[in-house]
VOSEKE-491165 format. One record per atom (N, C-alpha, C): x, y, z. Coordinates in steps of 0.001 Angstrom, whole numbers, plus 500000, padded with zeros to 6 digits. Atoms other than C-alpha are relative to their C-alpha. Layout:
BEGIN
XYZ
...
***
This chain:
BEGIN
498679499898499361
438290594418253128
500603498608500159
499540501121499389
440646591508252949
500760499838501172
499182500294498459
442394589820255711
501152500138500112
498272499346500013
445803591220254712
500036501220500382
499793498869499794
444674594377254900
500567500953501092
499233499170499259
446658597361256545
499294501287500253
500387498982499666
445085600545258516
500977500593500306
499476499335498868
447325603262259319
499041500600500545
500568498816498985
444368605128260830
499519499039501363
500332500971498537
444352601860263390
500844499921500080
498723499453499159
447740602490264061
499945501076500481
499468498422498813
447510605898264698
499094500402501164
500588500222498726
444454605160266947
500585499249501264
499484500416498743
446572602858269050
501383500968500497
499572499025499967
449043605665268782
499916501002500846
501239498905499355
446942608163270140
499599498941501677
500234500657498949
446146605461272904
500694499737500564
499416500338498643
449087604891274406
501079501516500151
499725498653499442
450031608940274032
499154500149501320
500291499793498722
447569609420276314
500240499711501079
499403500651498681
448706607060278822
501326500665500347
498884499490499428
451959608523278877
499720501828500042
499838498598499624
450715612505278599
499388500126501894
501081500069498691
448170611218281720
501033499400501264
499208500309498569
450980610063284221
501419500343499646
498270499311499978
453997611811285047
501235499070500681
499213501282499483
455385608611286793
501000499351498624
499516500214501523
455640607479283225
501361500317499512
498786498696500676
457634610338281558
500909500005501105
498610499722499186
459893610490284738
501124498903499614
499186501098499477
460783606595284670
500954500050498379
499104499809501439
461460607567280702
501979500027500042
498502499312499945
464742609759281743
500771499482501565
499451499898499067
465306608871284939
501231498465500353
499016501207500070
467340605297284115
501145500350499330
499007499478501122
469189606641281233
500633500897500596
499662498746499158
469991609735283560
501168499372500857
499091500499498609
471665607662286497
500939499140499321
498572501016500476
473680605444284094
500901500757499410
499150499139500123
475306608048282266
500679500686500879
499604499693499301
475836609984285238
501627499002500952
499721501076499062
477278606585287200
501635500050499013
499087500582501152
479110605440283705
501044501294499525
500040498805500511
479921608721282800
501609500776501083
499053499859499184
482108609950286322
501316498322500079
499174501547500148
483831605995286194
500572500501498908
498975499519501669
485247607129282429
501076501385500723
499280498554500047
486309610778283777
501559499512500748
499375500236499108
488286608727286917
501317498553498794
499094500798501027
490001605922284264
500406501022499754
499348499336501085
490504608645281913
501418501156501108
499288498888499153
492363611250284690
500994499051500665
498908501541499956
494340607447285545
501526500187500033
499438500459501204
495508607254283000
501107500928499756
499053498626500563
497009610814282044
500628499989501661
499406499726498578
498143610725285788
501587499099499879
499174501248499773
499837607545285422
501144500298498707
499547500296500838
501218608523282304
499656499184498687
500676501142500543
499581605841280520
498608500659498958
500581499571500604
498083607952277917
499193499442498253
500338500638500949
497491605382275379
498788499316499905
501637501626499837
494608602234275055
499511500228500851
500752499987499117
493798602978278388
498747501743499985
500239498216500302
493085607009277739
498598499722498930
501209500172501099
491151605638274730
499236499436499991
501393500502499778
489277603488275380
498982500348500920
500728499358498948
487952605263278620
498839501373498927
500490498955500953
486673607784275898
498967499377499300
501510500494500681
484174605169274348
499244499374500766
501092500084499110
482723604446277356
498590500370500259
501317499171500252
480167606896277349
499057499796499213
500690500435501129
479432606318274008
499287498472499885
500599500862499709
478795602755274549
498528499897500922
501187500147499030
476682603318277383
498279500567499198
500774499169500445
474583605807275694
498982499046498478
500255500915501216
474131603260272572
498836499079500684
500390501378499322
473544600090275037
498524500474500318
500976499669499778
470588602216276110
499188500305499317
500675500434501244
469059602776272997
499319498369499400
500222501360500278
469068599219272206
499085499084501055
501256500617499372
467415598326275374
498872500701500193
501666499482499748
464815601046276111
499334500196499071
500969500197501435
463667600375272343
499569498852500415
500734501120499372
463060596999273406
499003499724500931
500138499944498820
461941597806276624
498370500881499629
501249498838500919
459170600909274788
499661498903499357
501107500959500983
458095598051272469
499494499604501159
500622501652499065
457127595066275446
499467501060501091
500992499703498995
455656597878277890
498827500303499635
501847499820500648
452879598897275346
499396498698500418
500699501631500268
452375595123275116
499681499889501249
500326500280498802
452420595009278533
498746500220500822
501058499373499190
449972597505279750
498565499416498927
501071500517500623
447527596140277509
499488498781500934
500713500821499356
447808592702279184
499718500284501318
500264499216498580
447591594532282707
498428500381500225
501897499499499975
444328596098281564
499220499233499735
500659501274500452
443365592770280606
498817500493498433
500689499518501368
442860594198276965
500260499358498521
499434500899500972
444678592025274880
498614499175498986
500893500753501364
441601590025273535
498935501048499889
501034499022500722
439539592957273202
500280500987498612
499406499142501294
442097594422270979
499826499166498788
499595501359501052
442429591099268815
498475499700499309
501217500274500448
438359590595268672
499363501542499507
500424498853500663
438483594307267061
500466499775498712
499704500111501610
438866594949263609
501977500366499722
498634499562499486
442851595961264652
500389498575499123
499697500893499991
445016593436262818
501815500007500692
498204500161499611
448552592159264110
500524500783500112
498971499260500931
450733593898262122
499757501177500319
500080498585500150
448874597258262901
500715500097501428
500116500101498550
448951596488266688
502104499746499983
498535499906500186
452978595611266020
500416501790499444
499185498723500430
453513598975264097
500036500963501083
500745498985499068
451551601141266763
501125499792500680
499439500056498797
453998599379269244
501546500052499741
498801499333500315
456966600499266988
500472501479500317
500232498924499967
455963603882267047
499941500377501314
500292499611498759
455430603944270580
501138499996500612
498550500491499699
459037602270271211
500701501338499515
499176498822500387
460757605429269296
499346501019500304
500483498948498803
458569607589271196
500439500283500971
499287499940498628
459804606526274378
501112500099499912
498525500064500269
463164606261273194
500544501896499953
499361498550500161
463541609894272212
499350500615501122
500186499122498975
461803611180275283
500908499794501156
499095500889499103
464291608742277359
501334500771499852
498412499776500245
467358609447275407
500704501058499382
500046498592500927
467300612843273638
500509500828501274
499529498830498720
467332614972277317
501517499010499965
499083500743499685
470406612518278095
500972500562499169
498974499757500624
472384613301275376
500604501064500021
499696498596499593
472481617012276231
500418500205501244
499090499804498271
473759616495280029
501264499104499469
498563500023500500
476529614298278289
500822500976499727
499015498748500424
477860617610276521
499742500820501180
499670499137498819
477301619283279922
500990499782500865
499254500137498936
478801617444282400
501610498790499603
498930500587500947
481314615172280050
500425500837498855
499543499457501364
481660617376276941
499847498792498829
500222500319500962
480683614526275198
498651500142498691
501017499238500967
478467615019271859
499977498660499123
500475501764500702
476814611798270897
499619500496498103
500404499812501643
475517613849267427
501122500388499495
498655500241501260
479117614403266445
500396499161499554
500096501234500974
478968611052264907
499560499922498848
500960500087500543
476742612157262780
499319498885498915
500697500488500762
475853610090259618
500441498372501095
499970501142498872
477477607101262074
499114499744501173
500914500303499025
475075607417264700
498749500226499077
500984500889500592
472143607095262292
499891498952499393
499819501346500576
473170603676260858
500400499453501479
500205500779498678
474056602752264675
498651500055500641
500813499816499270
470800603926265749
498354499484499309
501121500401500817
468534602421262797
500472498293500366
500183501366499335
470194598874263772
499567499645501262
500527500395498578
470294598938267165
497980499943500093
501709500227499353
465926599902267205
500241498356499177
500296501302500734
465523596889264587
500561498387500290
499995501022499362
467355594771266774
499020499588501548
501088499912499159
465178595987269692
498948499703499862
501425500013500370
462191595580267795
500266498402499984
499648501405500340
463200591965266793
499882499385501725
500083500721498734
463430591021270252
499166500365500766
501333499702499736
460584592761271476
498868499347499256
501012501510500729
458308590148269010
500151499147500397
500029501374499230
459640587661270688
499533499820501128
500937500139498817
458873588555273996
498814500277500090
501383500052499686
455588589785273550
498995498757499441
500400501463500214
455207586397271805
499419499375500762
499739500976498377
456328584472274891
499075500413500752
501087499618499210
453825586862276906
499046499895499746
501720500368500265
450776586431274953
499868498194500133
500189501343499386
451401582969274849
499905499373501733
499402500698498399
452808582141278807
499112501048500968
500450498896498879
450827585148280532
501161500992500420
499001498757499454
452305587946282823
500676499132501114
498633501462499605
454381584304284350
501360500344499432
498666499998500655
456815585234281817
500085501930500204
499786498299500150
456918589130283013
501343500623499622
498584499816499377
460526589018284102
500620499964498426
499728499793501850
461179588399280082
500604501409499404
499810498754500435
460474591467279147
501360501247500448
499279498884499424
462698593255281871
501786499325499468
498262500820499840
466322590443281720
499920499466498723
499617500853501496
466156588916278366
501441501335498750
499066498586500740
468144592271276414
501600499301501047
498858500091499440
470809591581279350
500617498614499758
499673501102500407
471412587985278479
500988500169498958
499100499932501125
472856589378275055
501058501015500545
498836498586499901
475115592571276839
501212499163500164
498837500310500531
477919590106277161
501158499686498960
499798499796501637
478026589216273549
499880501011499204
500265498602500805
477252592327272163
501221500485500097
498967498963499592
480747593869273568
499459500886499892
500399498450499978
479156596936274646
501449500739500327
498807499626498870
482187597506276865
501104499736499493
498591500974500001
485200595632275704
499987499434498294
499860500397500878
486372594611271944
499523498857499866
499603501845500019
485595591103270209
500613499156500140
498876501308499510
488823589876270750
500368500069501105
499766500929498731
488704589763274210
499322499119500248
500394501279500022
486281586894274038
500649498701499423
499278500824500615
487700583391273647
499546499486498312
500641500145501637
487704582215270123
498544499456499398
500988500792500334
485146580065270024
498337500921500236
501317498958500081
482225582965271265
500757501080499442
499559498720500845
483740585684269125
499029499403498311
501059500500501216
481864583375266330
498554500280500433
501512499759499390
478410583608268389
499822501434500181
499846499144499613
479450587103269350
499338501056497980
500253499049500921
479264588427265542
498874498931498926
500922500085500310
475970586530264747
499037500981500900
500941499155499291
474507589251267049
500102501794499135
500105498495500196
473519592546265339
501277501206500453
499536498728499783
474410595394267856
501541499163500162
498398500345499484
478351593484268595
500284501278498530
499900499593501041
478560595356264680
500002501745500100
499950498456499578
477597598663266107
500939500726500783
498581499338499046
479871598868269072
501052499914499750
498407500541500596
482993597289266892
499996501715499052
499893498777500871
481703600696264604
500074501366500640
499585498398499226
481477603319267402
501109499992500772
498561500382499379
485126602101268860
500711500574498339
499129499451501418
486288602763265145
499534501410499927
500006498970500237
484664605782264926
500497500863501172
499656498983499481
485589607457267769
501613499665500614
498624500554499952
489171605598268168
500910501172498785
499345499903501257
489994606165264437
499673501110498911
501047499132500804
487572608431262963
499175499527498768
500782500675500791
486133605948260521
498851499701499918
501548500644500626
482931604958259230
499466498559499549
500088501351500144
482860601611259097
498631499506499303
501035500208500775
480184601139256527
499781498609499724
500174501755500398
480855597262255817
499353499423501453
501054500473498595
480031596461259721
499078500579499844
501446499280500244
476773598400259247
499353499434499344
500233500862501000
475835596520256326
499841498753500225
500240500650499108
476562593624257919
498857499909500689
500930499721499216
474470594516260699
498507499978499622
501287499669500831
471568595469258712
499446498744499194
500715501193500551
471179592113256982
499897498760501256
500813501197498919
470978590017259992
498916500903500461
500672498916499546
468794593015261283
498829499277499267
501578500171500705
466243592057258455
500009498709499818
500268501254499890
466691588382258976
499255499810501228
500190500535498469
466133588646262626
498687500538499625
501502499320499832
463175591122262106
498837499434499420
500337501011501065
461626588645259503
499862498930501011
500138500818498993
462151586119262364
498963500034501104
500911499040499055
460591588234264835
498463499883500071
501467499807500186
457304589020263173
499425498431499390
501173501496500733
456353585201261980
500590499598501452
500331500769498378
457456584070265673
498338500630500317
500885500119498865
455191586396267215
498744500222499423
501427500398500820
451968585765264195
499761498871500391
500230501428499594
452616582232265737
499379500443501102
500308499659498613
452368583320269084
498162500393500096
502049499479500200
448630584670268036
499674498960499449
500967500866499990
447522582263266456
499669498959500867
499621500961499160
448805579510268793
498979500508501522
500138499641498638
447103581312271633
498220500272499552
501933500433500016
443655581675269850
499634498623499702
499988501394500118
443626578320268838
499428499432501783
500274500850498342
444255577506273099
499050500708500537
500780499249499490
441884580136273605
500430501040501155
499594499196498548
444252582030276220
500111501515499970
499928498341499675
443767585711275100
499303500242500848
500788499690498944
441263585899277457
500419499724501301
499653500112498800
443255584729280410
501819500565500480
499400499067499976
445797586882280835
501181499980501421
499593499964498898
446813586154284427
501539499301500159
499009500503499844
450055584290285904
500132498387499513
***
């Protein structure tokens, strides 16, 4: 067996290992739905009260409409982080259990231990964000899968930007310890101003509207404002998207092969602490 080599049946053992953790606590599976739940809800009545404004006021234009991709934003923004968020807690509970170098001094390499914690990320994601999307069409009437072929090219960048930034932090954590915890939870929010989840690119001044569209998801939310504005498909932003996507992700995974080696080298898988 060389040292490149790839197991999926040691992915689907770590697979299988962190199912159990989540079939074995219902704390888990609650905290899945229960974020995504209260922001829609929150985000969700705030749109109904713009949008009813608006038609009150008369003012049935930009304001009417854009209150209408609110939702949709929100619903996105959350994708993008609790993929991030599902990658760096596998990573997490590992270093919690203080398992990290037991995984590394197994025959497990990297790359498997990265896929496992892909797989685990779109696990949590659809147990998170799947119920969610069905109390949208309840209590909004909105219908996140009437996007359709548009919300799978928003929803294949957004993970791959999640994933991309989930290598980095579990980088930073194998390297820095559970010192750098807070990482994992505020680093995603650092980018929600640039991203325009909320608000077009050109309301930023000129000069971050350039920084603004070196970021992935800004590409997604400029495409679900067109699509549900205009009815378009904005296939060139997608495209876009998708090649910094596989620059960043390319970035991602040789940061955090540094991050391992750099940390057996100092010898700190074994210390795990603050």
């Amino acid at each position: 067996m060389t040292a490149i080599s790839f197991s999926p049946s040691r992915v689907a053992a770590m697979v299988t290992r962190y199912s159990y953790l989540l079939r074995g606590s219902w704390p888990r599976l609650l905290d899945l739905m229960y974020w995504p739940t209260v922001q829609l809800v929150t985000w969700g009545f705030i749109q109904r009260f713009v949008g009813s404004a608006a038609v009150a006021g008369g003012a049935q234009g930009r304001l009417a409409v854009g209150a209408g991709t609110l939702i949709g934003a929100v619903m996105l923004w959350d994708v993008l982080f609790r993929g991030q968020l599902g990658f760096t807690l596998s990573f997490l509970e590992e270093m919690h259990s203080r398992n990290i170098g037991n995984l590394f001094m197994s025959p497990l390499r990297p790359l498997e231990f990265v896929a496992a914690m892909m797989v685990m990320s779109l696990v949590r994601l659809l147990l998170g964000v799947v119920p969610v999307t069905g109390l949208a069409v309840l209590f909004f009437g909105f219908n996140l899968w009437g996007l359709g072929l548009a919300l799978g090219l928003f929803f294949a960048n957004l993970i791959l930007t999640s994933w991309s930034v989930g290598l980095v932090v579990s980088g930073f954590l194998l390297r820095n310890g559970l010192g750098a915890e807070e990482l994992a939870w505020s680093f995603m929010f650092l980018l929600l101003p640039l991203c325009c989840v909320y608000y077009p690119v050109a309301v930023l001044p000129g000069w971050l509207q350039a920084v603004s569209w070196c970021l992935p998801p800004t590409y997604v939310f400029e495409g679900l404002r067109a699509a549900l504005n205009d009815g378009a498909v904005r296939g060139d932003l997608m495209a876009e998207a998708f090649a910094i996507n596989l620059a960043l992700m390319a970035c991602g995974t040789a940061a955090f092969l540094w991050f391992v080696r750099r940390s057996r080298e100092a010898g700190t898988l074994l210390q795990m602490g603050e």
